[in-house]
C-alpha positions in Angstrom: -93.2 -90.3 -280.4 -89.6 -90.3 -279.9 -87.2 -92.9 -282.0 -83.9 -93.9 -281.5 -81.7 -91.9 -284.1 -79.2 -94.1 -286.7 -75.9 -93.5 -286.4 -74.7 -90.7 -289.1 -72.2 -91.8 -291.7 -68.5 -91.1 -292.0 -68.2 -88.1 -293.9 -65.4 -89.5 -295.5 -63.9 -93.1 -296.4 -61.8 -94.7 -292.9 -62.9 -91.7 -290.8 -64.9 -92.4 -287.4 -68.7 -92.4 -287.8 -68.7 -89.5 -284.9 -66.7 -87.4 -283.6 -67.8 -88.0 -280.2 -69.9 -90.4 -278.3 -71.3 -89.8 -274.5 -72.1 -92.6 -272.1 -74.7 -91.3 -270.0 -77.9 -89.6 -270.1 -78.3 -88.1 -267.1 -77.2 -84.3 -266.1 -73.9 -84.9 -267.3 -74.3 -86.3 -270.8 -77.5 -83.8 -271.6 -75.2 -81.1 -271.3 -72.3 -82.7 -272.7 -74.3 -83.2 -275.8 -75.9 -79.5 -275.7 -72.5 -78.4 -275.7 -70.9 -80.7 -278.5 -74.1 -79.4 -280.5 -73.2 -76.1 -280.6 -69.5 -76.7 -281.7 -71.2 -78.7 -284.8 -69.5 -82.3 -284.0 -71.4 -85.1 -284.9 -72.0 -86.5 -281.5 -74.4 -89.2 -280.0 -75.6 -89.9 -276.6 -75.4 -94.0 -275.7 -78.2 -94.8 -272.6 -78.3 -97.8 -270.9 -81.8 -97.2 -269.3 -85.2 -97.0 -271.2 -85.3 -93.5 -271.0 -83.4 -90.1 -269.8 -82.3 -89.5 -266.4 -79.8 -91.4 -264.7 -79.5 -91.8 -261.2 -83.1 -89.8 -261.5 -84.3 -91.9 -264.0 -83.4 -95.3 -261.4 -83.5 -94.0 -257.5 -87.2 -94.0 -257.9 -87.3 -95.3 -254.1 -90.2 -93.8 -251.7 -88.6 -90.4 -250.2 -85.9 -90.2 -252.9 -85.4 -86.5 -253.2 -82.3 -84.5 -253.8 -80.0 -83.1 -250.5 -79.1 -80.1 -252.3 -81.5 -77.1 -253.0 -83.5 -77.5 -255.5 -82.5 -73.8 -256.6 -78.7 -74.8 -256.6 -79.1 -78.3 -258.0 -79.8 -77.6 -261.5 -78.1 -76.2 -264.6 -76.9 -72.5 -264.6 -75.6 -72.5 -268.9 -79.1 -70.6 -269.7 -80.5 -67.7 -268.1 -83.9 -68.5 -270.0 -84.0 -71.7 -268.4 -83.5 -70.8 -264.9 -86.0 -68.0 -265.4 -89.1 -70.5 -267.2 -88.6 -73.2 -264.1 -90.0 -73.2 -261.0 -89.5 -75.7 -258.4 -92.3 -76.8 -256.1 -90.1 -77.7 -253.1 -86.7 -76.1 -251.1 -85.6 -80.1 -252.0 -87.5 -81.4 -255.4 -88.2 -85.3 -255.2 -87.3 -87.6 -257.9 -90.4 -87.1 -259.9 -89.6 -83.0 -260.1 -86.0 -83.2 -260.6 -86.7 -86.0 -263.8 -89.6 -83.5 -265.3 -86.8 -81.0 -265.0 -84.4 -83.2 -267.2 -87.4 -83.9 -269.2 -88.0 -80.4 -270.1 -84.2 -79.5 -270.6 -84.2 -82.4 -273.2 -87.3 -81.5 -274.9 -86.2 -77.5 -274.7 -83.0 -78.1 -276.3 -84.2 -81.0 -278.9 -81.7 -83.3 -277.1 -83.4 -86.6 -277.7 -82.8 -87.3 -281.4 -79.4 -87.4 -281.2 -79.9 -89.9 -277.7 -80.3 -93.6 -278.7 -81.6 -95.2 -275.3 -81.6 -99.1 -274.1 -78.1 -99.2 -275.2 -75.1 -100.2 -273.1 -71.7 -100.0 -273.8 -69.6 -103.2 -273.1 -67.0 -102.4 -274.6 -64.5 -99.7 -276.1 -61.0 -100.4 -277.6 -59.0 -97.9 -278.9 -56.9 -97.9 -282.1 -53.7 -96.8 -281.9 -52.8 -96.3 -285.4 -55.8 -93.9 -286.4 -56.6 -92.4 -283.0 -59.9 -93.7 -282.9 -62.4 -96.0 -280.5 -64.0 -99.2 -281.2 -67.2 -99.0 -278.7 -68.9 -102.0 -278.7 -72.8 -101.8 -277.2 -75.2 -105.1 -275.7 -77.0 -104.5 -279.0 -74.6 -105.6 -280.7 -73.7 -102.5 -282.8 -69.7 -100.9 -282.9 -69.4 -97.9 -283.5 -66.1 -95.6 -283.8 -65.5 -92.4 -282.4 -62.6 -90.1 -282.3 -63.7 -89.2 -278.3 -65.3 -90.4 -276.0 -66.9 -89.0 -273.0 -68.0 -91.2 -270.0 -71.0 -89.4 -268.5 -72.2 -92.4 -266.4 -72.3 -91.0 -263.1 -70.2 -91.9 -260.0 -72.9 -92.9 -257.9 -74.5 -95.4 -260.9 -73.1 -98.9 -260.2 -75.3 -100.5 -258.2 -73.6 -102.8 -255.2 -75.5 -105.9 -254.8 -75.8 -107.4 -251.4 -73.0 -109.3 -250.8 -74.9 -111.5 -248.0 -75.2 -115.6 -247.7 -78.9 -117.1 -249.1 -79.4 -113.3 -250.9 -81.1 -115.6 -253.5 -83.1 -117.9 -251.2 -85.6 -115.4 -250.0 -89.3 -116.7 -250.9 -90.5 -113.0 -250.2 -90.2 -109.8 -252.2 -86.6 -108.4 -252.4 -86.0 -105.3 -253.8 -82.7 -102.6 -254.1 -82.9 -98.6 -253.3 -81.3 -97.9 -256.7 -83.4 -99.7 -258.8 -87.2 -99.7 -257.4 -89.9 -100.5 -259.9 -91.6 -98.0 -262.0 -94.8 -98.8 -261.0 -93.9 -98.7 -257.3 -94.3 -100.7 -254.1 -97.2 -101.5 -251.8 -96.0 -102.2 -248.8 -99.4 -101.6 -246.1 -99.8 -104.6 -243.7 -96.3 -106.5 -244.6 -93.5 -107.1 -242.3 -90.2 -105.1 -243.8 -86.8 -105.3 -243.4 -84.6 -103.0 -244.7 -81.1 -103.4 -245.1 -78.5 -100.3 -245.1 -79.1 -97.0 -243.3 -77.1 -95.0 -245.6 -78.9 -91.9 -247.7 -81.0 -93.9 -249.4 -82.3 -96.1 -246.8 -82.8 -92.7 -244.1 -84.9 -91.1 -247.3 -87.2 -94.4 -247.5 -87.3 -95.9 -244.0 -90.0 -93.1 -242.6 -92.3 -93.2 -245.9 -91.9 -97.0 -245.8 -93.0 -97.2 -241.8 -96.1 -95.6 -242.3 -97.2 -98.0 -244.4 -95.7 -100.8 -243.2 -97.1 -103.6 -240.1 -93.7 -103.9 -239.0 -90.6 -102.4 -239.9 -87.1 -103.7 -238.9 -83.8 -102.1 -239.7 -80.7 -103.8 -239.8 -77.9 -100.9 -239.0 -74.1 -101.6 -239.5 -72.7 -98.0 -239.0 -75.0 -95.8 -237.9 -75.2 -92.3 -239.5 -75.4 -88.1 -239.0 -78.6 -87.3 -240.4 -79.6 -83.5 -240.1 -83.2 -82.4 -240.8 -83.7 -81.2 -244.2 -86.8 -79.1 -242.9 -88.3 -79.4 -246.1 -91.4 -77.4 -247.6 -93.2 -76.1 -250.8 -91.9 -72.4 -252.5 -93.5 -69.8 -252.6 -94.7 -67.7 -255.4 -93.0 -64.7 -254.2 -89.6 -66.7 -252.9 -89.7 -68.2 -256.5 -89.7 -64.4 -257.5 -87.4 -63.1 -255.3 -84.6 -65.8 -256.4 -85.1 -65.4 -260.2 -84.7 -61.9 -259.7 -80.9 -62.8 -258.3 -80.3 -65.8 -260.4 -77.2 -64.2 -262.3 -75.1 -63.0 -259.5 -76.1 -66.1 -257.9 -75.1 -68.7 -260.7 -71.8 -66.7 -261.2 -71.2 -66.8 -257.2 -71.5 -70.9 -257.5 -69.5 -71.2 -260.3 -66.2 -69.3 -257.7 -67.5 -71.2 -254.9 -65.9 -73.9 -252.8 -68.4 -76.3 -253.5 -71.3 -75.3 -255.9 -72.8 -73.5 -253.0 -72.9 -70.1 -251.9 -72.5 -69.2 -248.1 -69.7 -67.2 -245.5 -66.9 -69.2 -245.4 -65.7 -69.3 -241.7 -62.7 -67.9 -240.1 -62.6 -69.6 -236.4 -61.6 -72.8 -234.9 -64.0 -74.6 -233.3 -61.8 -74.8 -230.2 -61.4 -70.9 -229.8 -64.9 -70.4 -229.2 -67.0 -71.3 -225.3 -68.8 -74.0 -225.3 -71.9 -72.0 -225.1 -70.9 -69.9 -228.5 -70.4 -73.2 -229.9 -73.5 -75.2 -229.2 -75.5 -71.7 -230.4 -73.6 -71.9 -233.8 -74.4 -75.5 -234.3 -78.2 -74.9 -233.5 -77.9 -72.2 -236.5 -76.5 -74.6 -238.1 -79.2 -77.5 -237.7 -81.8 -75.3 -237.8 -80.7 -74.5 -241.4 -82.0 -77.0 -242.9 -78.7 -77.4 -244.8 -76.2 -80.7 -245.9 -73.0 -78.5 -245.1 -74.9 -76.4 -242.0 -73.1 -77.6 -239.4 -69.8 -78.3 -241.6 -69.7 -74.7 -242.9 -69.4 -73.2 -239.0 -65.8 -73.9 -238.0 -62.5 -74.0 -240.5 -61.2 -77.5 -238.7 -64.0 -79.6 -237.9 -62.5 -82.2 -241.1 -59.3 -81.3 -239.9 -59.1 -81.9 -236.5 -60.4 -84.5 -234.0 -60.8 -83.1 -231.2 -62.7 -79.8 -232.9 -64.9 -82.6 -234.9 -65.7 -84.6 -231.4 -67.5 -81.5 -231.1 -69.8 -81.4 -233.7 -70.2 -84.8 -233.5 -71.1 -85.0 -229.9 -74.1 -81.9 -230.6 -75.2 -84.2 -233.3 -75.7 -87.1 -230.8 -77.1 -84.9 -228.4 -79.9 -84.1 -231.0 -80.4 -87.7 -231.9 -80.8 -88.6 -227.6 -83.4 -85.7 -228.0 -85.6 -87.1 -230.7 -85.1 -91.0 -229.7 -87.0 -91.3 -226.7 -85.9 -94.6 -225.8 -82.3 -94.3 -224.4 -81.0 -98.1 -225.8 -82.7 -97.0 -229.4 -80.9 -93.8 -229.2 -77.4 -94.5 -228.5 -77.7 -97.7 -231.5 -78.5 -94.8 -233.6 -75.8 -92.4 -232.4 -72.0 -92.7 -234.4 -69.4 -93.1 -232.4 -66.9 -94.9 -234.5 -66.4 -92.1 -237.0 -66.2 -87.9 -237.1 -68.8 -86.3 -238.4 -68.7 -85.7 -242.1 -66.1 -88.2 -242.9 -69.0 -90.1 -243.9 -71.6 -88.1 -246.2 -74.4 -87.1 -244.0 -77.6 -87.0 -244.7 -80.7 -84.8 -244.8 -83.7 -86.6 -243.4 -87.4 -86.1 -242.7 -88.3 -87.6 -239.4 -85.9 -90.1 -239.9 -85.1 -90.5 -236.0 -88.8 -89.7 -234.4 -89.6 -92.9 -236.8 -88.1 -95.2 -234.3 -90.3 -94.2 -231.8 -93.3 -96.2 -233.5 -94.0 -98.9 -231.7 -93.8 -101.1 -234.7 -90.6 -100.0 -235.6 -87.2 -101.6 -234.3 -83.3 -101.5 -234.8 -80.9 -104.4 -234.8 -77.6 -103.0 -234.5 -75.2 -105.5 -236.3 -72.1 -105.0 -234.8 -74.2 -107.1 -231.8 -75.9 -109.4 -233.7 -74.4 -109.9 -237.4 -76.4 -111.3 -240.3 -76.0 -114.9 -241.0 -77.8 -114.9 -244.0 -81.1 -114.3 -246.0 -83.4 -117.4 -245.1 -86.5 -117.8 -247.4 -88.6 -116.6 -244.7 -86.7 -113.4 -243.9 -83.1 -112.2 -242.3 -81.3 -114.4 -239.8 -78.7 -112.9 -237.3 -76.5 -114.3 -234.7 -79.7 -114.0 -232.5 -82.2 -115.3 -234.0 -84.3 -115.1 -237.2 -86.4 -112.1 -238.0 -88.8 -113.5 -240.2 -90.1 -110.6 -242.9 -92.8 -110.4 -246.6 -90.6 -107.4 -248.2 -86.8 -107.0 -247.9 -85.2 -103.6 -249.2 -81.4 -103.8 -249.6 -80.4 -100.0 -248.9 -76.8 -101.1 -249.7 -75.7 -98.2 -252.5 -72.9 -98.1 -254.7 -69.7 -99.1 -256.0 -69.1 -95.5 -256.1 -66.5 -92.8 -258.1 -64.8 -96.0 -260.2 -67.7 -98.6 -260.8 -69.0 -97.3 -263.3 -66.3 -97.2 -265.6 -64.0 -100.5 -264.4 -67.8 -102.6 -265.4 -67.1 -101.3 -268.9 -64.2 -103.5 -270.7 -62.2 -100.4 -271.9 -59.0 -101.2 -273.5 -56.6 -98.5 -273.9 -53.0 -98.5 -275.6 -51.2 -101.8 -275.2 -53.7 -103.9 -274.7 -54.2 -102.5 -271.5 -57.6 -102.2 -269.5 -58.7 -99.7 -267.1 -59.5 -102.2 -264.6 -56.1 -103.3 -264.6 -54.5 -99.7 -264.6 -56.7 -99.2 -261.6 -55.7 -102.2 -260.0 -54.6 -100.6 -257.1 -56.8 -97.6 -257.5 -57.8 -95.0 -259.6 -55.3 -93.0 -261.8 -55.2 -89.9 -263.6 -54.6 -86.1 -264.4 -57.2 -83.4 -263.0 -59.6 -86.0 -263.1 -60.1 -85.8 -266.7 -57.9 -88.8 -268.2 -56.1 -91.2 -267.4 -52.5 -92.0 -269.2 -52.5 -94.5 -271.4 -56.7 -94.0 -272.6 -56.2 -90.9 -275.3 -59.3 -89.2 -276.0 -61.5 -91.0 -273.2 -62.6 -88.2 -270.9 -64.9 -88.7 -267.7 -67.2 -85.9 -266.1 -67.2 -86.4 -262.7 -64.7 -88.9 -262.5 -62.8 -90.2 -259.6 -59.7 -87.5 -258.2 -62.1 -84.7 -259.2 -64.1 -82.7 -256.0 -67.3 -84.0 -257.7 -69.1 -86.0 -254.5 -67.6 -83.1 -252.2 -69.2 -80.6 -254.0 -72.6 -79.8 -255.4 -72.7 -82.3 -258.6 -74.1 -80.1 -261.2 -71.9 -77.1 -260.4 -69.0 -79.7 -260.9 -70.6 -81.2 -264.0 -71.2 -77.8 -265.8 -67.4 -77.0 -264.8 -65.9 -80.6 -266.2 -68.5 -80.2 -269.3 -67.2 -77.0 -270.6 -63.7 -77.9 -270.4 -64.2 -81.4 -271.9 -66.0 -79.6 -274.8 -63.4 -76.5 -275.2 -60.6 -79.0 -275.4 -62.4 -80.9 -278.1 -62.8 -77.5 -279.8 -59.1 -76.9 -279.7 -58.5 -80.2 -281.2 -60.4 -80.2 -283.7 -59.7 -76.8 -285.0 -55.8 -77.4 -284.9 -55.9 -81.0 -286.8 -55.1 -82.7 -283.4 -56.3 -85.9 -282.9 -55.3 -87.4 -280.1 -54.8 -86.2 -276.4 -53.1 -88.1 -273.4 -52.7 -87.6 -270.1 -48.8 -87.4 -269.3 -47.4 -90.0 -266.9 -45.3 -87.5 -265.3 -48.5 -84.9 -265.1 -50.6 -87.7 -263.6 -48.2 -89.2 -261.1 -48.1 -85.9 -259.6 -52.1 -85.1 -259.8 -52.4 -88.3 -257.9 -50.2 -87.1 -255.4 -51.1 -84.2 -254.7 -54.8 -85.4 -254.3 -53.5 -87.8 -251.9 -51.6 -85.0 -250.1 -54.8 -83.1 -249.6 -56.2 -85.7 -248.3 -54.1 -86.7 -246.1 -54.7 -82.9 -244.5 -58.3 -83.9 -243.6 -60.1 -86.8 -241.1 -61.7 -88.5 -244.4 -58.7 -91.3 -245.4 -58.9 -93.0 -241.7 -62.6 -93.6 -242.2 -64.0 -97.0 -244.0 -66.1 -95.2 -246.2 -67.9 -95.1 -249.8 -65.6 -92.2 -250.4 -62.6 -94.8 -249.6 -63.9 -97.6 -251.3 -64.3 -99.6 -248.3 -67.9 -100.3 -248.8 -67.0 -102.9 -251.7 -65.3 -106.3 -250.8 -61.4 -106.2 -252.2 -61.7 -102.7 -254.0 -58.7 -100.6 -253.0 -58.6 -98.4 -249.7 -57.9 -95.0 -251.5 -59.8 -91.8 -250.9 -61.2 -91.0 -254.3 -62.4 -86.9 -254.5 -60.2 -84.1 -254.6 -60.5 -81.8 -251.4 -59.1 -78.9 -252.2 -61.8 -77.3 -253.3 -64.1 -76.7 -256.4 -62.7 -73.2 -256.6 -59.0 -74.4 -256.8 -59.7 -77.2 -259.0 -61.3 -75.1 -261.5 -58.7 -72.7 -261.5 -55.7 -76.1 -261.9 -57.8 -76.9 -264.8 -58.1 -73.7 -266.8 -54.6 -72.9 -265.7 -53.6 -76.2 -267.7 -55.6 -75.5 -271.0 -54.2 -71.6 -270.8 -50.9 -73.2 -270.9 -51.6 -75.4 -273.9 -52.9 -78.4 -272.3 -50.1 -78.8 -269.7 -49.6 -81.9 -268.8 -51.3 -83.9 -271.6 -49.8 -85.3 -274.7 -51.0 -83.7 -278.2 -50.6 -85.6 -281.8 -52.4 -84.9 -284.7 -51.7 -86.3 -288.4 -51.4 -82.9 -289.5 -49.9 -81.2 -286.8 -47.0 -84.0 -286.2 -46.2 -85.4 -282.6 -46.5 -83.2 -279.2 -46.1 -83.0 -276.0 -46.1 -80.3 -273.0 -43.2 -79.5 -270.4 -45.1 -82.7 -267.7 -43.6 -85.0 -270.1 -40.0 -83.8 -269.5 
């Protein structure tokens, strides 16, 4: 039976009990702390939750199931690995893909070093010995000479923000943190709230159990059919055979996936090329299938208006009521702008006869009533409310930590007006507080773990660096991250996403700042900005050490 391990003990008198602690136990911090293993720091993993996982450990909601393949969504760092797994399904559900992170714990001998129902509320840093102050709901405080913040960017859970939330007499339950034991939902009226990833994922498992299942839509969104099914033994075969050229093609890929980039405009083809390229492209079974067709469809309006309009066309096809069909179809929006999502059945479910869509921009919520949802129109009176509403994504989870940097200063109020940093790594003004998959990092736009691996290995040959040179402190630049900020904002600014109210914009949370928080250029070029600054000597980051004296790189002149 597995026991939480006791923190080790300074090796010597005033110096920090580790040399670095991770926040996280989810893909990110298992590897992080694989990694910090092998350079032989003392380093301990911190987990909110009662056991491994993150966001597989919580999203335990019916139909939860990853939209990348399960082939590409899982570490590449061991050949033995990839060759002693096999996944069941082309998309593993949340059950398969937390056995995975089961096994990769248990493999590596992860868990004694991972002290679980812990949460960090708090982490001050000292200024005079280089050195954090982390604070946990336990009530220990431990120091640390890094830190790493593995807590995920899709981890902070957005409550509903909706009038009489805490009024309803029935059974109210969120997509991001369903109970264990699960949810029996046969012969209730259900309501579910949100029809964002989560919500597509559960509404069609949740129908056929359900005596009545309402949906209340405030954007509709593009789903594409994930055309599912189990692996063979041979394709299972066949794949490990090609598993090293294919882990070294994600790792110089665009996005953590490996595919033909194109080379045409959308607009430069006939309509009737066109519409048999998107077909390809939905019959793929793929997140980026129709995305990965034409070079300006997230450039351009007009070339995305096409997209978007085959993807509506496809929707008109499934609904067969023509009302239902255009409430479900997007109009206010261009494909892709908004993540879209893979579904199963997702649209043939609202052609159940006990299965109906209020469309919100009609008829608004007025609040949660104790007998179920109450609109401008009327109530809708429900036993089971899910609230599909997702995240406070890319920032939440760090800003609901009380991090105080140098001066006194907390991230929250650094990122006031959004987030800040340099290559997504850290942010000026928090020395030796590094984030994996942080915000300004292509981490959403790109296959997670392929990102995660990437930010891993360079958060853990940086440490390396520092440690063996008697540095002790690193700092993003201001210089370095003024212009990192800029030039993700430029890049952006190249693309449809900024117009869009969007997760990715932080528009889905009441007063957080409109800014558009991934990097879009491109896992490829990101990897090669952030290589390019270690080669240089940690360009653009501020070094000191107590035995290597004060420095600093040319961003800081």
């Amino acid at each position: 039976m597995h026991t939480d391990p006791q923190p080790p003990s300074p090796s010597t008198p005033g110096a920090p009990q580790l040399d670095v602690l991770v926040v996280g136990a989810g893909f990110s911090g298992l590897y992080q702390l694989h990694r910090l293993r092998e350079l032989g720091l003392r380093a301990r993993v911190l987990e909110a939750c009662e056991d491994i996982g993150g966001t597989w450990y919580r999203n335990r909601y019916p139909g939860a199931r990853c939209d990348v393949e399960s082939t590409s969504y899982s570490y590449s760092f061991s050949p033995e690995l990839d060759q002693e797994w096999e996944w069941s399904e082309r998309y593993a559900t949340q059950p398969e893909i937390l056995r995975y992170l089961h096994h990769v714990a248990d493999r590596f001998d992860l868990r004694k070093d991972i002290t679980l129902r812990t949460r960090v509320t708090r982490a001050e840093y000292d200024e005079s010995d280089h050195v954090w102050q982390v604070t946990t709901d336990t009530g220990e405080t431990v120091t640390t000479r890094f830190v790493v913040l593995a807590t995920g960017c899709m981890s902070a859970v957005k409550e509903p923000d909706i009038s009489g939330a805490d009024t309803f007499a029935g059974r109210a339950l969120h997509t991001a943190d369903w109970p264990h034991e699960g949810v029996d939902v046969t012969g209730r009226q259900v309501a579910v709230i949100g029809t964002g990833c989560s919500g597509v994922q559960a509404i069609p498992l949740l129908a056929e159990r359900a005596a009545g299942l309402t949906v209340f839509q405030r954007t509709p969104v593009y789903a594409l059919p994930a055309l599912n099914r189990p692996v063979s033994a041979a394709e299972t075969a066949e794949f490990k055979a090609r598993y090293p050229e294919f882990r070294a093609a994600q790792r110089k890929s665009r996005g953590g996936t490996v595919f033909e980039p194109p080379t045409r405009s959308a607009l430069e083809v006939d309509e009737a090329e066109r519409t048999a390229t998107y077909e390809a492209g939905w019959e793929s079974g793929l997140l980026s299938g129709l995305l990965r067709t034409y070079t300006d469809l997230l450039a351009d309006r007009a070339a995305n208006e096409t997209v978007s309009e085959f993807v509506r066309s496809k929707i008109r096809s499934i609904v067969t009521d023509p009302e239902t069909a255009e409430t479900l179809s997007p109009r206010t929006f261009p494909f892709g702008t908004k993540r879209p999502c893979l579904d199963t059945d997702y649209y043939a479910t609202y052609n159940k006869p006990h299965v109906k869509v209020v469309d919100l921009t009609a008829t608004p919520i007025v609040e949660i009533t104790p007998k179920g949802v109450r609109t401008s129109d009327g109530e809708h009176p429900v036993d089971v409310i899910v609230f599909a509403t997702g995240f406070d994504a890319m920032t939440g989870s760090q800003v609901a930590v009380d991090i105080v940097g140098k001066g006194g200063t907390t991230l929250k109020e650094k990122w006031a007006t959004g987030p800040r940093n340099h290559l997504g790594l850290l942010s000026a003004g928090f020395p030796n507080l590094f984030t994996v998959l942080g915000p300004l990092s292509p981490s959403v736009l790109s296959n997670a773990v392929v990102s995660i691996e990437q930010h891993v290995e360079w958060i853990t040959d940086c440490i390396g660096h520092l440690s063996r040179n008697g540095i002790t402190e690193i700092d993003a630049t201001p210089r370095a991250e003024e212009e990192w900020c800029d030039h993700v904002a430029d890049l952006a600014s190249r693309t449809l996403y900024p117009d869009v109210a969007s997760w990715y914009t932080g528009a889905n949370v009441p007063g957080k700042p409109r800014v558009f928080l991934a990097y879009t250029g491109g896992l490829d070029r990101y990897r090669a900005e952030c290589d390019a600054a270690a080669r240089d000597g940690y360009r653009g980051f501020a070094l000191s050490g107590t035995s290597a004296g004060p420095r600093s790189t040319a961003a800081d002149s």
